[in-house]
C-alpha positions in Angstrom: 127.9 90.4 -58.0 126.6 86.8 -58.5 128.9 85.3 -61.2 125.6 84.2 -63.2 122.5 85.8 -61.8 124.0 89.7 -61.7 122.7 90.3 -58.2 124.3 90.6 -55.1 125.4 88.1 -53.2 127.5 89.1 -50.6 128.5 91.9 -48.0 131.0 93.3 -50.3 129.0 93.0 -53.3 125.9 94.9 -51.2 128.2 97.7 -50.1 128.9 98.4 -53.7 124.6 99.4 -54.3 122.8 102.3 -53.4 120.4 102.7 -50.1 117.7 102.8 -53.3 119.0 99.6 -54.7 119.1 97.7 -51.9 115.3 98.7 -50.6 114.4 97.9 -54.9 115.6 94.3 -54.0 113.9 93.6 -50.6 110.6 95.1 -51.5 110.8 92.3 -54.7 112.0 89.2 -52.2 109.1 90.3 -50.0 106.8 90.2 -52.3 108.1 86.6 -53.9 108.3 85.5 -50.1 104.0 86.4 -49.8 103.0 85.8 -53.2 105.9 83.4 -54.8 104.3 79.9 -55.9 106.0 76.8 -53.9 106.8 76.8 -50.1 110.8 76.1 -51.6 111.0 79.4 -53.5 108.9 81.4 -51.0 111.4 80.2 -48.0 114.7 81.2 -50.7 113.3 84.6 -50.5 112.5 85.1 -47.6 116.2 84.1 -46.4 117.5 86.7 -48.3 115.1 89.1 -47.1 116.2 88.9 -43.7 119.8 89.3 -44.9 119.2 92.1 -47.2 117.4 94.0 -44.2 120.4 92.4 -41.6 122.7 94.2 -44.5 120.9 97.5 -44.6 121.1 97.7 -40.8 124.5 97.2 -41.1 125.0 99.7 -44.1 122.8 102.3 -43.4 121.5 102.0 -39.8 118.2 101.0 -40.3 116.9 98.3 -38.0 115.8 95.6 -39.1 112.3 94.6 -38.7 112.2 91.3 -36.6 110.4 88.2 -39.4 109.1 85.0 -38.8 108.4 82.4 -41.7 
């Protein structure tokens, strides 16, 4: 996990959380990407969106849905 922040931040770390975990964390960055206040913080989340989802695929063979900023 992130040294400071307690969330994942890597392949390894991701692997460690459960299929529940993992869809908890990119329904709450794609919510921040819509509704999150400056362009900055909306376009953080939405990168790790796409990686999250890039990560499940990868973990759990679920595709991916294809995202555009």
């Amino acid at each position: 996990m992130g040294k400071r922040s307690g969330v994942a931040d890597s392949g390894e770390d991701l692997a460690k959380l459960t299929l529940d975990q993992i869809n908890h964390d990119i329904e709450r960055c794609a919510y921040w990407a819509e509704a999150g206040g400056s362009s900055q913080g909306r376009k953080s989340f939405f990168k790790r969106l796409v990686w999250l989802e890039a990560e499940r695929e990868r973990l759990h063979d679920i595709p991916a849905p294809k995202r555009r900023f």
